[in-house]
Kinemage of the C-alpha trace (Angstrom):
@kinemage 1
@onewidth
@group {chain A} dominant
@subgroup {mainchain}
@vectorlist {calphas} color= white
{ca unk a 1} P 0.000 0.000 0.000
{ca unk a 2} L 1.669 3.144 -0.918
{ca unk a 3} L 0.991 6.593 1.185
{ca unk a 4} L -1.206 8.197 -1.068
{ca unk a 5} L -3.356 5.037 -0.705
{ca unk a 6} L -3.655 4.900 3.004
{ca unk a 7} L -6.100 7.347 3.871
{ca unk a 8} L -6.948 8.024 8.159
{ca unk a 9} L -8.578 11.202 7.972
{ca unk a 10} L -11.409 12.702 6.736
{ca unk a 11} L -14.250 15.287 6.693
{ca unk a 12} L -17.680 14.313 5.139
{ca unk a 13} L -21.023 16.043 4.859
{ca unk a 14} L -23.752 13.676 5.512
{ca unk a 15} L -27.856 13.764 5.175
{ca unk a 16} L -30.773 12.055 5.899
{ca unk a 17} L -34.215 11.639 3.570
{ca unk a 18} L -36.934 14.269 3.967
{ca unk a 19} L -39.844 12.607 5.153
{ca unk a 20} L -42.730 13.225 2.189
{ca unk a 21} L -45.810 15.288 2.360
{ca unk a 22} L -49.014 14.525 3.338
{ca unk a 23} L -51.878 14.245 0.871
{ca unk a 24} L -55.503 15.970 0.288
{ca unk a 25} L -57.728 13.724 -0.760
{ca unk a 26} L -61.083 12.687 -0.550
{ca unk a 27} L -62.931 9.703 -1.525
{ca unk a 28} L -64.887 9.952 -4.548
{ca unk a 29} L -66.888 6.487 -5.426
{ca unk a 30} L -69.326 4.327 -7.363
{ca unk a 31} L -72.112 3.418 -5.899
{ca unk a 32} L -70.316 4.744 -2.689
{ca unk a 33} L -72.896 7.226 -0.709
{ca unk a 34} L -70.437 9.154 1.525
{ca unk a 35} L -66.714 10.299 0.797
{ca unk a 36} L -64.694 11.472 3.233
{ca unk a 37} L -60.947 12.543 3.835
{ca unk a 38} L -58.822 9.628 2.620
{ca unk a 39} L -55.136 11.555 2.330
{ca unk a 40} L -52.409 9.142 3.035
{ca unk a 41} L -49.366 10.236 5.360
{ca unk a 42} L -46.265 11.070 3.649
{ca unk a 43} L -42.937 8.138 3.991
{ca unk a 44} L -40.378 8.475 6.223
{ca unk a 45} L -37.138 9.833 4.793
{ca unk a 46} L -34.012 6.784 5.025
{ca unk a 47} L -31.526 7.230 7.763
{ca unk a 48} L -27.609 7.580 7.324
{ca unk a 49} L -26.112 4.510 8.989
{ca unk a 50} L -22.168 4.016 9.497
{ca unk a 51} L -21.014 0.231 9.378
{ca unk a 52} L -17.741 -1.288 10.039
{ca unk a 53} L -16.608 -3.706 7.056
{ca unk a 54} L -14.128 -6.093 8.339
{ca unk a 55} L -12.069 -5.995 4.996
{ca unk a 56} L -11.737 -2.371 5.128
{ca unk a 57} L -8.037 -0.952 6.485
{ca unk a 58} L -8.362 2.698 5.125
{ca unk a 59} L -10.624 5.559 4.435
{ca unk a 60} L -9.460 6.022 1.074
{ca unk a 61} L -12.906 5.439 0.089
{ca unk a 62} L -13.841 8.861 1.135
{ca unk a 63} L -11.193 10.422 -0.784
{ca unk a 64} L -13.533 11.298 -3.923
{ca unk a 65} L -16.824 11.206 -2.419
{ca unk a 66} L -17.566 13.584 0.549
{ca unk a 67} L -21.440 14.092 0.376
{ca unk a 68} L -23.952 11.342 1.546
{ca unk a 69} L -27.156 12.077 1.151
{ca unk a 70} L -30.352 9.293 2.187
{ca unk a 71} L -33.391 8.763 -0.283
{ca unk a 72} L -36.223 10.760 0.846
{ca unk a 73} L -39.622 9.722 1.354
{ca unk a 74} L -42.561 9.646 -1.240
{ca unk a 75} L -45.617 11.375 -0.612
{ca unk a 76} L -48.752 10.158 0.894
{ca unk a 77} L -51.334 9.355 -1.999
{ca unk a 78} L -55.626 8.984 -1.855
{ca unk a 79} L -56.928 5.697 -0.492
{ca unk a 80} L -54.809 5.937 2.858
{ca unk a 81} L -51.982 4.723 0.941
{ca unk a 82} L -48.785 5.840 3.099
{ca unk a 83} L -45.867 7.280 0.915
{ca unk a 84} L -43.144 4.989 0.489
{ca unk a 85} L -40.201 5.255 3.036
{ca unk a 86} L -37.197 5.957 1.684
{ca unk a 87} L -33.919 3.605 1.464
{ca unk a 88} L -31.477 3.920 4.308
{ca unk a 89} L -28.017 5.102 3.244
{ca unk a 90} L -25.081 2.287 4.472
{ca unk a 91} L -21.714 3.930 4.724
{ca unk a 92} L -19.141 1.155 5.381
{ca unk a 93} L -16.042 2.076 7.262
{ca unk a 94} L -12.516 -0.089 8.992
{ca unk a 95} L -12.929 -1.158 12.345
{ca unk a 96} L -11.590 1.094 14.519
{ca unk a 97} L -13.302 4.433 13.117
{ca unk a 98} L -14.069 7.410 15.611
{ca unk a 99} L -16.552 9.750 14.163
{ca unk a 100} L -16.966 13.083 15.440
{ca unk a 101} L -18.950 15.894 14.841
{ca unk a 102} L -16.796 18.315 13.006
{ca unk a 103} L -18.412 21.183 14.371
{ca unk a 104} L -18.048 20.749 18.022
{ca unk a 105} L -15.239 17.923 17.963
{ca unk a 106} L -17.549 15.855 20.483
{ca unk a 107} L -16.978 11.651 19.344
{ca unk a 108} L -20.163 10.514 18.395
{ca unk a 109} L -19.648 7.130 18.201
{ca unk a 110} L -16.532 4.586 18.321
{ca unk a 111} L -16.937 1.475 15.826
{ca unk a 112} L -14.006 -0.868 16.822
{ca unk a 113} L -16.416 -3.905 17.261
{ca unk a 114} L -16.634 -6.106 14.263
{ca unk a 115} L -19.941 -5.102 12.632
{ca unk a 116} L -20.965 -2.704 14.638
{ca unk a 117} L -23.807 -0.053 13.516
{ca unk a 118} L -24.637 3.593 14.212
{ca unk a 119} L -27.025 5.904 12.812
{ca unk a 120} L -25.718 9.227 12.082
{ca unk a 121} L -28.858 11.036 10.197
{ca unk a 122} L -31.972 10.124 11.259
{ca unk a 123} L -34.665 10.594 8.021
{ca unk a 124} L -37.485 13.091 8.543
{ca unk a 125} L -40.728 12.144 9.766
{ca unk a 126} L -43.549 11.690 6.595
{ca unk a 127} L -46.336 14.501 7.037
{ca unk a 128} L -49.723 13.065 8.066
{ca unk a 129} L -52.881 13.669 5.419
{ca unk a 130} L -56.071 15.051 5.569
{ca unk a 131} L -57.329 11.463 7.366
{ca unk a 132} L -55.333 12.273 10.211
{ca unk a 133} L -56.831 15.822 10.932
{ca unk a 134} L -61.087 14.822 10.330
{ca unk a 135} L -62.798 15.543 13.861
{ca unk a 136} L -66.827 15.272 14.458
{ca unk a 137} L -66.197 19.039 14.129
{ca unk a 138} L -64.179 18.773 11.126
{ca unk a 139} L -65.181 16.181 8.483
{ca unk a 140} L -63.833 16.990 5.274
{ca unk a 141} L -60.417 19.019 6.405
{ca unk a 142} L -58.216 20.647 3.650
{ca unk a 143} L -55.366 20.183 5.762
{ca unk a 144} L -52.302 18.112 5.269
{ca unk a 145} L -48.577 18.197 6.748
{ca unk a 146} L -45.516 18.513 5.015
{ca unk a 147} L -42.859 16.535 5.857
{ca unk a 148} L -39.598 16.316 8.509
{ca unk a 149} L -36.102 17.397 6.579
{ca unk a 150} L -34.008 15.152 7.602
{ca unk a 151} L -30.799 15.815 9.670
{ca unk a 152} L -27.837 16.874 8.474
{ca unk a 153} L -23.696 17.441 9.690
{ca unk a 154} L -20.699 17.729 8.947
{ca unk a 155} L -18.513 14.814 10.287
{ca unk a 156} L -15.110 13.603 11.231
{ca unk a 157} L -14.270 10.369 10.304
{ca unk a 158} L -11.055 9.339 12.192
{ca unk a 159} L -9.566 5.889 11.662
{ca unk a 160} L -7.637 4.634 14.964
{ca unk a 161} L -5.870 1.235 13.464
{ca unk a 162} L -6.676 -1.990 15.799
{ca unk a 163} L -3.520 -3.818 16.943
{ca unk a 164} L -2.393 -5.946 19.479
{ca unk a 165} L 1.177 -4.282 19.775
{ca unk a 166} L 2.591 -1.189 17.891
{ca unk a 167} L 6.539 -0.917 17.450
{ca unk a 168} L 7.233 2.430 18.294
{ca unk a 169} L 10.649 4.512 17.913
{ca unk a 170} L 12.960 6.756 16.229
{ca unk a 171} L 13.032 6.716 12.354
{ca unk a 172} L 15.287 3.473 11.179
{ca unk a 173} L 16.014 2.037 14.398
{ca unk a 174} L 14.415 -1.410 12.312
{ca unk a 175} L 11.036 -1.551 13.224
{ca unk a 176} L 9.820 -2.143 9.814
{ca unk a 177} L 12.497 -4.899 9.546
{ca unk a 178} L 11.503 -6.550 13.282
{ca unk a 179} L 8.082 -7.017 12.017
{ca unk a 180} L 9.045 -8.222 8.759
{ca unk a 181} L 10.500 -11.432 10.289
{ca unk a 182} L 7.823 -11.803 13.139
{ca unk a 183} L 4.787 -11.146 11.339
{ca unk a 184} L 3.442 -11.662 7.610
{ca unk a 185} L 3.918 -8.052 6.693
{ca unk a 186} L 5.963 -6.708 4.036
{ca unk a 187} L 6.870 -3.258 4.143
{ca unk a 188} L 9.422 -1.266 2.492
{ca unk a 189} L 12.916 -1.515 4.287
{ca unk a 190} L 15.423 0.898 3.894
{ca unk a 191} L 18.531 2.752 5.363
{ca unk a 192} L 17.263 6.277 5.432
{ca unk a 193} L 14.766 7.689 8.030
{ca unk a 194} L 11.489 7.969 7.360
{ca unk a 195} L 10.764 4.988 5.352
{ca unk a 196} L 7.766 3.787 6.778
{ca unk a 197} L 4.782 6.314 5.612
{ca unk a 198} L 1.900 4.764 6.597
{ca unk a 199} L 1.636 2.407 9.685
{ca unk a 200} L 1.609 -1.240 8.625
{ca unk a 201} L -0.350 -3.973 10.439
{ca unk a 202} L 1.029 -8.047 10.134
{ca unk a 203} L -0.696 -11.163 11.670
{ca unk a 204} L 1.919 -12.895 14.162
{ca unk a 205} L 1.019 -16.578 14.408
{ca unk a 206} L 1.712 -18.107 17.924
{ca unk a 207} L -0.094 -21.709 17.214
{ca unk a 208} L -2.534 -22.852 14.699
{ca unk a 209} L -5.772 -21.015 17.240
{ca unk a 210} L -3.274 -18.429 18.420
{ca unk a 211} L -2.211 -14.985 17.153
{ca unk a 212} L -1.964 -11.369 17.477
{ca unk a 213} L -1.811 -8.171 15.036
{ca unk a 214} L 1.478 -6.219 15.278
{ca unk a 215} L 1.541 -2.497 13.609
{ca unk a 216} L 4.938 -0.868 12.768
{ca unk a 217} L 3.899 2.700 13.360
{ca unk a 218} L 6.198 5.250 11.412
{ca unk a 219} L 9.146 6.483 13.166
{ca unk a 220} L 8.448 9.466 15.935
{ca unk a 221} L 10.620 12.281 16.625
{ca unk a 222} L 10.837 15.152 19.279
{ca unk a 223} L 7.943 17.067 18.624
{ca unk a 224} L 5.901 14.615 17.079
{ca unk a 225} L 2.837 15.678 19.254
{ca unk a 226} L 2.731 19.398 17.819
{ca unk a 227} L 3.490 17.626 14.112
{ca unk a 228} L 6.783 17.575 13.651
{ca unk a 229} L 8.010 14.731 11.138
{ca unk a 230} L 5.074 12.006 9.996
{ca unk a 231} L 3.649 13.898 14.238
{ca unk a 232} L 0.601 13.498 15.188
{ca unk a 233} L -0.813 11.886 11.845
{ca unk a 234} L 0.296 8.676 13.213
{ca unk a 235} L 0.234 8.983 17.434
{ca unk a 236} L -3.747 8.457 17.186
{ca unk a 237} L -3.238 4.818 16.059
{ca unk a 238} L -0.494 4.351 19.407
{ca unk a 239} L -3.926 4.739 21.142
{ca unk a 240} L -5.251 1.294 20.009
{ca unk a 241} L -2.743 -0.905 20.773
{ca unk a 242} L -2.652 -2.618 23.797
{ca unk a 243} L 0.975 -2.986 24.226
{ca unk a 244} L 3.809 -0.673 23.413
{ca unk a 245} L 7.038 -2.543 21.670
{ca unk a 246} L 9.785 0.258 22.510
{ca unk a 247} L 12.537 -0.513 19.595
{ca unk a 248} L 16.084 1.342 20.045
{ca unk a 249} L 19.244 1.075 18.116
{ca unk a 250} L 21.646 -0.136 20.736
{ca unk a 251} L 24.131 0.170 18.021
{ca unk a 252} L 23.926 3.967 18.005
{ca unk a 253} L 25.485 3.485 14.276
{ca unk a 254} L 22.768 6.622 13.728
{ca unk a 255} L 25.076 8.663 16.125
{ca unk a 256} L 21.920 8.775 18.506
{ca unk a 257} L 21.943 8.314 22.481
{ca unk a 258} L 19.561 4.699 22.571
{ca unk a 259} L 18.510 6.206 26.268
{ca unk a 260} L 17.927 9.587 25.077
{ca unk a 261} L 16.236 8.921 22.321
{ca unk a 262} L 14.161 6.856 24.883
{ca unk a 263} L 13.265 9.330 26.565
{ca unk a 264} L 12.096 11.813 24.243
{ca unk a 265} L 9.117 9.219 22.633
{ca unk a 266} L 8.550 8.980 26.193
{ca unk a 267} L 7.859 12.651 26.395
{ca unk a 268} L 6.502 12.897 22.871
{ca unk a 269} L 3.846 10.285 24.344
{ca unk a 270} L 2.937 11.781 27.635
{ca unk a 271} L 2.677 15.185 25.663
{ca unk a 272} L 0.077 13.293 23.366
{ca unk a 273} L -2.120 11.299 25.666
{ca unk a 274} L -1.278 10.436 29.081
{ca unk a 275} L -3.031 7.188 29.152
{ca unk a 276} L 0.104 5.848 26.432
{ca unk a 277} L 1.797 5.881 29.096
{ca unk a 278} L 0.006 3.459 31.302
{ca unk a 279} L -0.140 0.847 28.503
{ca unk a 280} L 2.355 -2.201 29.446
{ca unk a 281} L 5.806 -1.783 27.400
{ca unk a 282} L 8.363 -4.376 26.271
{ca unk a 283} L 11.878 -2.235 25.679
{ca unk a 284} L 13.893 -3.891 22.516
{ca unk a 285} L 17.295 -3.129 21.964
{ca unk a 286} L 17.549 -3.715 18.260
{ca unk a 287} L 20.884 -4.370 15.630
{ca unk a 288} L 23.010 -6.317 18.479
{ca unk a 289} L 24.459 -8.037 15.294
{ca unk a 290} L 26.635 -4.611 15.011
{ca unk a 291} L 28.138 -4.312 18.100
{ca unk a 292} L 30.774 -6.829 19.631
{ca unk a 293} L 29.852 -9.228 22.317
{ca unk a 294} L 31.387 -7.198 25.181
{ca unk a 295} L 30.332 -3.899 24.578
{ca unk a 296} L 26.751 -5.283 23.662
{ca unk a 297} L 27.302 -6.612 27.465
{ca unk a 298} L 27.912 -3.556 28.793
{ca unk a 299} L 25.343 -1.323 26.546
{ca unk a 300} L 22.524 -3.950 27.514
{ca unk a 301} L 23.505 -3.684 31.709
{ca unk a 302} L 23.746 -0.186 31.075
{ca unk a 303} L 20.251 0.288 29.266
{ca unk a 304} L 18.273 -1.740 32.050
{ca unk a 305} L 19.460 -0.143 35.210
{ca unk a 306} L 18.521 2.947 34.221
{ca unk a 307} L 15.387 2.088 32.664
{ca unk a 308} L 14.915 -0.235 35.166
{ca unk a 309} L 13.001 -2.962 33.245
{ca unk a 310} L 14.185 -5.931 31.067
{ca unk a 311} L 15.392 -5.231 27.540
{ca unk a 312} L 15.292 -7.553 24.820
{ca unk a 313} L 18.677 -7.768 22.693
{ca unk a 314} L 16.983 -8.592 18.861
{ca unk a 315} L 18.946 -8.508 15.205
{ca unk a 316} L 16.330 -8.173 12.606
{ca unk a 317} L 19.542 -9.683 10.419
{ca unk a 318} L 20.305 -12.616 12.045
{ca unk a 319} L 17.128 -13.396 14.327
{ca unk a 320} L 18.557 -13.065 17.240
{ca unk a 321} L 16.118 -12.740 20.111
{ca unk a 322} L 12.945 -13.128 17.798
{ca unk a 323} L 11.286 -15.925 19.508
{ca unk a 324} L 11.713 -14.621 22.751
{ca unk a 325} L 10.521 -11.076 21.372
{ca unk a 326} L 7.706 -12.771 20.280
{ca unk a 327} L 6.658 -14.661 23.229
{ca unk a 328} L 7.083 -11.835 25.254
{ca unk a 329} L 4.701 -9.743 23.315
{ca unk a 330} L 2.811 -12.577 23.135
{ca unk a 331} L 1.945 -13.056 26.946
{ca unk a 332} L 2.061 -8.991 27.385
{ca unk a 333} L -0.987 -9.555 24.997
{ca unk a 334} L -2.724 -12.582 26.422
{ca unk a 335} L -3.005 -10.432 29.835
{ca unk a 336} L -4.462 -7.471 28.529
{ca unk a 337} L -7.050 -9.147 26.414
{ca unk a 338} L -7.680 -11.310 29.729
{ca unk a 339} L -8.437 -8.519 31.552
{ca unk a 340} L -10.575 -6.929 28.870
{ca unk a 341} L -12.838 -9.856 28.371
{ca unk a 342} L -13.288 -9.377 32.572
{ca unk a 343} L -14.497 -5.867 32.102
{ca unk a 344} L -16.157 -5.721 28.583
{ca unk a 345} L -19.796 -7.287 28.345
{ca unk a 346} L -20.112 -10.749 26.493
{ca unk a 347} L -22.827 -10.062 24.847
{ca unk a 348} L -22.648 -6.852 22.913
{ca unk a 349} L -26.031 -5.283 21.889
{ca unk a 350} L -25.890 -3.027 19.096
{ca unk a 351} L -28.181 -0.238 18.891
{ca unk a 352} L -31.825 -0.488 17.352
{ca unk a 353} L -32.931 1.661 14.514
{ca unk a 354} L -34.872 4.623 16.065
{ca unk a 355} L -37.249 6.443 15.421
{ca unk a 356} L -38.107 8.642 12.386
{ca unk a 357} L -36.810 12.704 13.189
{ca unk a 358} L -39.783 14.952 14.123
{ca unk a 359} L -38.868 18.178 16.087
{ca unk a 360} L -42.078 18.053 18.844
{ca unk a 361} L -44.556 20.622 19.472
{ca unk a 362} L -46.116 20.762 23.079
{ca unk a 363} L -49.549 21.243 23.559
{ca unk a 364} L -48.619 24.296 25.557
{ca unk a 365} L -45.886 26.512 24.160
{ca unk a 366} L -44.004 29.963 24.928
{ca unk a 367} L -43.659 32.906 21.557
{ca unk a 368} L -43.018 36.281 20.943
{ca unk a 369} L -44.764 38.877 19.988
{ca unk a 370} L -42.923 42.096 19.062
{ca unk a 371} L -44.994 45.589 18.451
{ca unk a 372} L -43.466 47.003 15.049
{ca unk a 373} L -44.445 49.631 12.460
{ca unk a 374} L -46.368 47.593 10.390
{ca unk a 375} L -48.177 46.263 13.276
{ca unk a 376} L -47.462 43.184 15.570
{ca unk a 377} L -45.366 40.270 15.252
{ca unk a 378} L -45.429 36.598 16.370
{ca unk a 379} L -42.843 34.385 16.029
{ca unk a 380} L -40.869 31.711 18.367
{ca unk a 381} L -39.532 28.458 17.871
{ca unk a 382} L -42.434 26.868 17.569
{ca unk a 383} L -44.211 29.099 15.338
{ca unk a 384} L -41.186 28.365 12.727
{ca unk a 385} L -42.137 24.925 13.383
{ca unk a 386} L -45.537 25.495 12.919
{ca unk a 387} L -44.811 27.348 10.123
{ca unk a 388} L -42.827 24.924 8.313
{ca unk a 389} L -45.117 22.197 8.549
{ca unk a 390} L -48.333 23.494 7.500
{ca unk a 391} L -48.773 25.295 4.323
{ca unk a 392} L -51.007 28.966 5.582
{ca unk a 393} L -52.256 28.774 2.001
{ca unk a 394} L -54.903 26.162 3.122
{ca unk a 395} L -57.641 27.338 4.748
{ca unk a 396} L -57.318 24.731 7.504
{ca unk a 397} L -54.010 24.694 8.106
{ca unk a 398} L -54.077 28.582 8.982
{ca unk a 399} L -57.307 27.979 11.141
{ca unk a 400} L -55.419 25.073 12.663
{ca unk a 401} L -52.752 27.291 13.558
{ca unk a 402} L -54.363 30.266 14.670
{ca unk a 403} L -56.228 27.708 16.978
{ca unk a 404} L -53.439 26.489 18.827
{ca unk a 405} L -51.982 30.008 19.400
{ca unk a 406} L -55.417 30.719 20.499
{ca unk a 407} L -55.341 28.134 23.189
{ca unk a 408} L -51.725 29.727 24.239
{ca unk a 409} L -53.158 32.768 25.064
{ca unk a 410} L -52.170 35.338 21.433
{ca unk a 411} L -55.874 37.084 21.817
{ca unk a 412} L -54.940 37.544 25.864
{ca unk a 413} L -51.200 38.452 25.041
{ca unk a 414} L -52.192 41.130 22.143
{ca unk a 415} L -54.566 43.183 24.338
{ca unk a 416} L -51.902 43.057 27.093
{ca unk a 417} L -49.649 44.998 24.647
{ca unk a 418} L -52.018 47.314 23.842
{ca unk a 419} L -53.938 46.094 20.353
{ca unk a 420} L -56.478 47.783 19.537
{ca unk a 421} L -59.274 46.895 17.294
{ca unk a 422} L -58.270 47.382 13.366
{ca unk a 423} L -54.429 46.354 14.155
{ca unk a 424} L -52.356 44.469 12.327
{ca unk a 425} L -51.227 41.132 13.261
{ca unk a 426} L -48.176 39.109 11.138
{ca unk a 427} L -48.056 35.713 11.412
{ca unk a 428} L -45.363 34.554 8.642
{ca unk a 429} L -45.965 36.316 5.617
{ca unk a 430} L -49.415 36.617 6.437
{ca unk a 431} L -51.366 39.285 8.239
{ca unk a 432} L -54.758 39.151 10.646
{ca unk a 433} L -56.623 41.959 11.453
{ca unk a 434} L -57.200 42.325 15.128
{ca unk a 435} L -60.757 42.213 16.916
{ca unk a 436} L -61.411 42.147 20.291
């Protein structure tokens, strides 16, 4: 996989179906004495729904297509025939996506379980039809209701690679080569820094049942938190694995300090997320192949009583110290997922499809009225809602409306402001004439 095909970041605009209108009808037929309202409700506009694909590794999917927009719903039709709903949008993504919501950074939902689901948009709610609005008072209403839009965001899709164990360390201290012979992974070895791009993940068998995933991240340098180098591109994946392979070049054939330079990822990883920090580590001290036997002695003594911990002498040339590197990471990894399995449920219980969107309108309701040159005006939330949803064109509908705002007190707030029989009331782009 070359760089420009390994894709981790993205920014998508997504948006669920409108929900259709509802329809004015009335039965009209042979040989049938009485009609009546028969306007069907409108569909309900499809839902955006994010799914993690098991064969996916990369967003590079999203790299030409940004927009996702859900079928919307058809309209409600004569006969009480309900508009058809309109096909949910599936957006397959790699395990191990974080979606956020790209206008207040908050993570919306984390899909590292295999097949997991979550809906993003929900569609709009169809409008209901003339059927739903006849009363004994009202038998034949001209009244029908348009439907929900459907949500809509911008999104942050953020892929957070799922490993086992990540090699981490300084540019060409041989991680890509140390997973090369422990893993099935191939990735491009060379003796210049920087030659790992894009993280790469290998499968590590232990036994024929047994095995772990193993991800060479790309070399880190001081800084790498604010960006510096491949930076912070490639930290967010350290997050997801379990266990931190340390890799230094005891060789110092780089002319680096292996300590220091231990150090400094250290700090780089602390400056990044504290929590790296508490993940278990296994410290490798890599090319012992280029050192002699003595001074590898003394450079290995050296290493662990200041670091305090164990370090594992390795030659990605020779093979020296692979099996135990292996086994080590091996049991480091049997622990963790051990005491994961204690905490985690064992049956996970995805989410169920909810309900269609429909903004709700109380039966009792605050607005405003504001006293203005051309007379008074109401508005509020709810009147935009109102508004919005019934067409003041129909007879009805603007009786239906004026009704409710009746019941909420308009003819009690008006005279309380000082209306006066004659004035002018705006509701919309429509106007009433006041009467006591």
């Amino acid at each position: 996989m070359q760089k420009e095909d390994f894709v981790d970041f993205v920014k998508i605009y997504i948006k669920a179906g409108d929900g259709g209108n509802g329809c004015v009808s009335f039965r009209r037929e042979k040989y049938v004495p009485k009609g009546g309202p028969d306007g069907g409700d409108g569909g309900d506009g499809g839902f955006v729904v994010f799914k993690v694909n098991r064969n996916l590794s990369t967003l590079l999917s999203f790299k030409r297509r940004r927009k996702f927009i859900a079928e919307n719903g058809e309209h409600g039709k004569g006969k009480n025939r309900t508009g058809r709903s309109g096909e949910d949008l599936f957006i397959e993504v790699p395990p191990g996506t974080v979606i956020k919501d790209a206008q207040t950074n908050q993570i919306l939902a984390d899909l590292s379980e295999p097949e997991a689901v979550f809906y993003a948009a929900r569609g709009g709610k169809g409008g209901r039809g003339n059927a739903s609005f006849a009363t004994p008072r009202l038998q034949a209403p001209r009244i029908a209701e348009r439907g929900e839009p459907g949500e809509e965001k911008w999104l942050i899709l953020e892929l957070k690679l799922l490993a086992d164990a990540g090699l981490i360390g300084y540019p060409n201290v041989g991680k890509s080569s140390l997973i090369s012979i422990l893993s099935n992974a191939h990735p491009k070895i060379a003796s210049y820094p920087f030659t790992t791009l894009i993280p790469n993940l290998g499968v590590v068998k232990i036994s024929d049942v047994e095995e772990f995933v193993l991800a060479d991240i790309p070399g880190l340098i001081e800084g790498a938190h604010n960006g510096t180098g491949l930076g912070n591109f490639f930290l967010r994946h350290i997050e997801r694995c379990s266990v931190l392979v340390h890799v230094l070049d005891i060789s110092q054939i780089e002319g680096r300090d292996p300590l220091e330079d231990y150090m400094k990822i250290k700090k780089e990883l602390s400056l990044y997320s504290e929590n790296l920090l508490k993940k278990p580590e296994i410290v490798v001290a890599n090319k012992v192949d280029l050192l002699p036997e003595e001074l590898l002695k003394e450079n290995l003594r050296y290493l662990e009583k200041e670091l305090e911990t164990a370090v594992i002498a390795t030659s990605a040339v020779t093979g020296q110290g692979k099996e135990t590197l292996k086994n080590a990471i091996w049991k480091a990894v049997s622990t963790q997922r051990s005491q994961m399995s204690q905490v985690s449920c064992t049956s996970r219980s995805f989410p169920k499809k909810p309900p269609a969107f429909r903004r709700k309108i109380p039966e009792r309701f605050d607005f405003q009225i504001k006293k203005q040159d051309q007379g008074f005006v109401v508005g509020g939330e709810h009147i935009d809602e109102l508004l919005s949803r019934f067409s003041m064109s129909q007879r009805d509908s603007m009786r239906y409306i004026l009704n409710l705002l009746e019941k909420n007190g308009l003819s009690r707030r008006l005279k309380e402001m000082g209306a006066e029989d004659g004035d002018t009331v705006w509701l919309g782009d429509r106007c009433f004439e006041y009467k006591e």
